[in-house]
C-alpha positions in Angstrom: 34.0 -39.9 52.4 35.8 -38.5 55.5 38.8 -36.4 53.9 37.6 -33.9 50.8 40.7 -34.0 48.1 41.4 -30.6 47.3 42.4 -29.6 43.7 43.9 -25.5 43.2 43.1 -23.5 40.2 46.7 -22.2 39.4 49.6 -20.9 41.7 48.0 -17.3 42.6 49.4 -15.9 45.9 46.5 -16.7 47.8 46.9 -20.2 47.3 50.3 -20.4 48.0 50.5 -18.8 51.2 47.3 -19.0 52.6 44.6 -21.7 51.3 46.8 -24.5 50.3 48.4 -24.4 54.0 44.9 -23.8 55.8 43.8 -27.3 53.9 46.9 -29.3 54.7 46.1 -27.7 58.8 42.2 -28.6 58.4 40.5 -31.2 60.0 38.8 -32.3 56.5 40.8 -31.9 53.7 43.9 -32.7 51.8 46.0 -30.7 48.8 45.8 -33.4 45.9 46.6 -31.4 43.1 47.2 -28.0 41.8 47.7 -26.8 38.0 48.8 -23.8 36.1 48.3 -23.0 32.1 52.2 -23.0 32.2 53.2 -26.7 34.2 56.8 -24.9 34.6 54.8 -22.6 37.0 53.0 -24.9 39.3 56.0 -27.5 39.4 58.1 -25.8 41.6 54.4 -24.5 43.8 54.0 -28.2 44.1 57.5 -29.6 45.2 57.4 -26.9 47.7 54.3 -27.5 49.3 54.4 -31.3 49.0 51.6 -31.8 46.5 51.2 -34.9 44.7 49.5 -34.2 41.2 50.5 -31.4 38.6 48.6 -30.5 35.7 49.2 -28.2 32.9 46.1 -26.6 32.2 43.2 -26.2 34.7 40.7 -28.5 31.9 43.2 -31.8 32.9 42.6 -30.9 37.2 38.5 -30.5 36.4 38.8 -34.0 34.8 41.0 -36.2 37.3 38.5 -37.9 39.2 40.7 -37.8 42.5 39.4 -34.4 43.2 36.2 -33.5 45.3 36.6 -29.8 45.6 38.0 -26.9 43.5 39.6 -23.7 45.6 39.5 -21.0 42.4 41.9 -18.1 43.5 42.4 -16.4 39.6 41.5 -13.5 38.7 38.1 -12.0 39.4 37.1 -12.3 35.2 37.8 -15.8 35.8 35.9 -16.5 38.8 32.1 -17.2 37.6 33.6 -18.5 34.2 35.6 -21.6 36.1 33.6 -22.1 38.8 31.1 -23.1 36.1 33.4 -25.1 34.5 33.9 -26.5 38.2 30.4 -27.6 38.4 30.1 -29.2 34.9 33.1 -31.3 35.9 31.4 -32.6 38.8 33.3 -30.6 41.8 32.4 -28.4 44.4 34.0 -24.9 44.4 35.2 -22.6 47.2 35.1 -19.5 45.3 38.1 -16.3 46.0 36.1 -12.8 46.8 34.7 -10.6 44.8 32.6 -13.6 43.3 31.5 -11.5 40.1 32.3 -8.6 38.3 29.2 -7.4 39.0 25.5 -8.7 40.3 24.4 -9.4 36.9 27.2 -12.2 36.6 26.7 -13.5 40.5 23.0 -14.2 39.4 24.2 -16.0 36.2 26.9 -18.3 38.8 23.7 -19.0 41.3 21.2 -19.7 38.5 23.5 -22.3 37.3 23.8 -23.8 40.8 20.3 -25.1 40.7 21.7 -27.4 37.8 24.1 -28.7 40.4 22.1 -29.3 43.6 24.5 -31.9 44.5 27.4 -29.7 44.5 28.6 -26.8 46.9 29.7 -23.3 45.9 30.8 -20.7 48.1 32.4 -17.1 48.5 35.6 -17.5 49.8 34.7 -14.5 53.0 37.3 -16.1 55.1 37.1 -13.1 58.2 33.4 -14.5 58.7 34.9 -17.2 60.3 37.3 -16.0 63.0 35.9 -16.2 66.4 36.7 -12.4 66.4 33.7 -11.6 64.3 31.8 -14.8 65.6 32.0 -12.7 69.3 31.2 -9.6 67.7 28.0 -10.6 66.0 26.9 -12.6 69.1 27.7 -9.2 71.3 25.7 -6.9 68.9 22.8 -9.9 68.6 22.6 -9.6 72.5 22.2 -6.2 72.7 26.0 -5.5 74.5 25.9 -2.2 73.3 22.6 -1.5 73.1 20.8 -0.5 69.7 23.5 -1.0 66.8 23.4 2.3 64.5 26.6 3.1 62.9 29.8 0.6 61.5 32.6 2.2 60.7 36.0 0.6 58.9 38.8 0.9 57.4 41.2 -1.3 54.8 43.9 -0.2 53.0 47.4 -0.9 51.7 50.0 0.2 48.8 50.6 -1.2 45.9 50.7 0.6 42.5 52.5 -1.9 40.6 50.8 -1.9 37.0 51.1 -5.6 36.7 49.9 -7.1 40.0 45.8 -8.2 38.7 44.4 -5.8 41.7 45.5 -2.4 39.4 44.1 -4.4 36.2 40.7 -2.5 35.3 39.7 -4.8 32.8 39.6 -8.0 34.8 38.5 -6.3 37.8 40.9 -4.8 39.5 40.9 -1.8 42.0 40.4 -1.1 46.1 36.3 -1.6 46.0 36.4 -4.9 44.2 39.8 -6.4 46.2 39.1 -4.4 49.6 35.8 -2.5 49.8 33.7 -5.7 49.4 35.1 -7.1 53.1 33.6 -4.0 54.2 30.1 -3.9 52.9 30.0 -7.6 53.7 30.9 -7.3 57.3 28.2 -4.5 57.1 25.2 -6.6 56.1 27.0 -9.2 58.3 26.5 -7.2 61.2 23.2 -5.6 60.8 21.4 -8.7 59.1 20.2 -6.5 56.8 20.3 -5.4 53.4 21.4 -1.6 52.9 18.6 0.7 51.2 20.4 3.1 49.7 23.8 3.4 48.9 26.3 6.8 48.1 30.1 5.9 46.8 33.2 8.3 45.8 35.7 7.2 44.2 39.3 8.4 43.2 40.6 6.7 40.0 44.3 6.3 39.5 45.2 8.6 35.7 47.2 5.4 34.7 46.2 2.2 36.1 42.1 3.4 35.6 41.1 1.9 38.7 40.1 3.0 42.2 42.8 3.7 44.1 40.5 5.6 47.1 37.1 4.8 47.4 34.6 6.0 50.2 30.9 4.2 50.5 27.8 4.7 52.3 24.9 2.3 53.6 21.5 3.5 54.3 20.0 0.8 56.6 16.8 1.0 58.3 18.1 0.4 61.4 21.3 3.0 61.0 24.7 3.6 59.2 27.9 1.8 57.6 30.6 3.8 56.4 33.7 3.2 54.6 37.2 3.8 53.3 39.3 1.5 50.9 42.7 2.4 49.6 45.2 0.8 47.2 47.4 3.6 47.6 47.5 4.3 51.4 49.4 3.6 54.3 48.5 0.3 55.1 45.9 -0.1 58.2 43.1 -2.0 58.9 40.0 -1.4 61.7 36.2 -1.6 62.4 34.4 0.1 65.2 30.6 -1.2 65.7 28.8 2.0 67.4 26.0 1.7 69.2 23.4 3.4 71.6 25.3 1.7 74.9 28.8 0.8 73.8 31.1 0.2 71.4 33.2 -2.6 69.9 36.6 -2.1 68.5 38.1 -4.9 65.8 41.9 -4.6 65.7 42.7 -6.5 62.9 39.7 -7.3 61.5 40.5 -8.6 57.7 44.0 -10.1 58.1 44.0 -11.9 61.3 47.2 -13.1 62.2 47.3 -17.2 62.5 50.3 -17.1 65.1 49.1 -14.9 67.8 45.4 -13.8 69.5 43.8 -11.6 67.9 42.0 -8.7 70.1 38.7 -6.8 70.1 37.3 -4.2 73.0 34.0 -3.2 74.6 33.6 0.0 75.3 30.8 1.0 77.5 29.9 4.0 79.3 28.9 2.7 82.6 32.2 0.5 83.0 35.9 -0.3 82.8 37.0 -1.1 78.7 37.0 -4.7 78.1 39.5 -6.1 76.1 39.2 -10.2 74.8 42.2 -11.8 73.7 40.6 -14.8 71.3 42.2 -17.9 71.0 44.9 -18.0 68.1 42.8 -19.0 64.8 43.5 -19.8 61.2 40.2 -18.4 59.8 41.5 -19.9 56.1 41.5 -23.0 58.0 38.2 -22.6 59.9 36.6 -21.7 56.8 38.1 -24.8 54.9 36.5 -26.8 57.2 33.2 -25.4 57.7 32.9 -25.5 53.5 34.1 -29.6 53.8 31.6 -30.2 56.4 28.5 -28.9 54.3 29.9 -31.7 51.4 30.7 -34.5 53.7 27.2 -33.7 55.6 25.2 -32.7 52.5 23.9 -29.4 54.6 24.0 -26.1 53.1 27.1 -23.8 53.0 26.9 -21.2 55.8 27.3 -18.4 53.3 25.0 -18.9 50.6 25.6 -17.3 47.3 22.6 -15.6 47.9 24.8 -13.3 49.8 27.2 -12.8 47.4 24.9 -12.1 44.5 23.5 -9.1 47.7 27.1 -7.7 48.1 28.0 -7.4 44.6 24.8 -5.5 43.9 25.8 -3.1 46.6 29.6 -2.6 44.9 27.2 -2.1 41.6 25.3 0.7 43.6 28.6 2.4 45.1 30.1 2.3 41.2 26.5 4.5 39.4 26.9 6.5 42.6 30.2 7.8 42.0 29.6 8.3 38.8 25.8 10.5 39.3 27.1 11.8 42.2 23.8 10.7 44.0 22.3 8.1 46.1 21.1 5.1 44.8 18.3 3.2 45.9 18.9 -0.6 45.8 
């Protein structure tokens, strides 16, 4: 097996304009079919993108033997539910972010993977893959700017529609779960650690009931991550990684533009500013293939759900926070 057949989990947004193009521009993979519980939904999805197979309900797509590989982009409630379902049917599953609704239900999805060793599942962290952050790991690994002590970001947009799934509380909607989790992943991402101790603040929308502002912060042993999520802000996006030497600056750290380099700086104070313009990327595309290699080379997916199981217990930690008004130890 060369190409991995791609089958999508119904005609969510994310599929549509970003995942289902990335496979059709990977390396490895092809769109073979994509379903909907309503068929009059996906038809349309289908004849646009130029997919072959259309199914129903997402039970008929598990079962069609011309699929390798599962992309599950429904709402979070849904996500450790089918992805199960995923790996009873035989197919490996690239996963949408947040993977859970909480820790508790990450474990239950990685316990169930030992079932499956055959099979692949991963958390669909797509920024982890742009050469962006693959420069600004290597720089902090090196020690370009010295001793790494504080990360600092920033992620929000607006959008208080009461129907969009993001401003549903009861499937797991809200800015720390859609938003925040980029930002306490690219944390642990950066220091290779696990935070300590963790203090959130939350506002809560009066209607919708979910977090329209939420603020975090991580107590690592070797320093700081702090954060800001919004739902309800001025959209705006940006990570700074602080350390005792210099400084590197992220422009667009989540939503990397596909048509144009994307650019970070060095800041240090004994020279000039460096700014790097990296090559034009499709991180959706880059992360396809890396997830289609580890199933055509039977090696293990570079992020492990280990990793999501460890961020989901940090949004777990920022949620009792808020609500004791105290730190919590993790």
């Amino acid at each position: 097996m060369k190409t991995i057949r791609w089958g999508i989990l119904s005609t969510a947004k994310i599929a549509r304009e970003q995942i289902i193009p990335a496979i059709e521009a990977s390396d490895t993979g092809m769109v073979m079919a994509i379903a909907s519980r309503k068929i009059e939904f996906a038809q349309p999805v289908a004849k646009l993108l130029n997919i072959p197979q259309v199914y129903g309900c997402y039970e008929d797509l598990l079962a069609a033997p011309e699929i390798d590989a599962i992309f599950n982009p429904l709402p979070n409630h849904l996500h450790v539910p089918w992805t199960i379902r995923a790996l009873q049917a035989g197919k490996h599953v690239l996963c949408e972010k947040p993977l859970a609704l909480d820790a508790t239900e990450a474990q239950s999805l990685l316990d169930t993977t030992h079932d499956y060793p055959h099979l692949k599942v991963m958390e669909a962290f797509m920024y982890r893959f742009h050469p962006q952050w693959i420069t600004a790991k290597r720089w902090v690994d090196q020690g370009r700017i010295g001793r790494l002590c504080a990360i600092q970001s920033f992620f929000s947009y607006f959008n208080d529609d009461p129907a969009n799934i993001r401003n549903q509380a009861q499937i797991g909607g809200g800015g720390l779960m859609d938003i925040g989790c980029y930002c306490i992943s690219l944390s642990r991402f950066i220091f290779g650690a696990e935070p300590q101790r963790v203090m959130g603040l939350m506002d809560t929308d009066p209607e919708l009931q979910t977090d329209r502002l939420t603020s975090g912060m991580l107590h690592f042993a070797q320093g700081q991550s702090s954060f800001t999520c919004s739902t309800q802000c001025m959209p705006y996006q940006r990570v700074n990684l602080l350390g005792t030497q210099g400084r590197i600056e992220i422009e667009i750290p989540f939503n990397a533009p596909s048509d144009r380099p994307c650019r970070i700086w060095m800041h240090r104070q004994d020279q000039e500013s460096q700014e790097v313009a990296l090559d034009t990327s499709n991180q959706y595309s880059l992360q396809v293939d890396a997830f289609a290699h580890a199933i055509l080379e039977d090696t293990p997916v570079p992020t492990p759900l280990s990793d999501a199981v460890a961020n989901m217990r940090v949004i777990d930690g920022l949620r009792q926070s808020s609500q004791t008004n105290a730190w919590v130890e993790l």
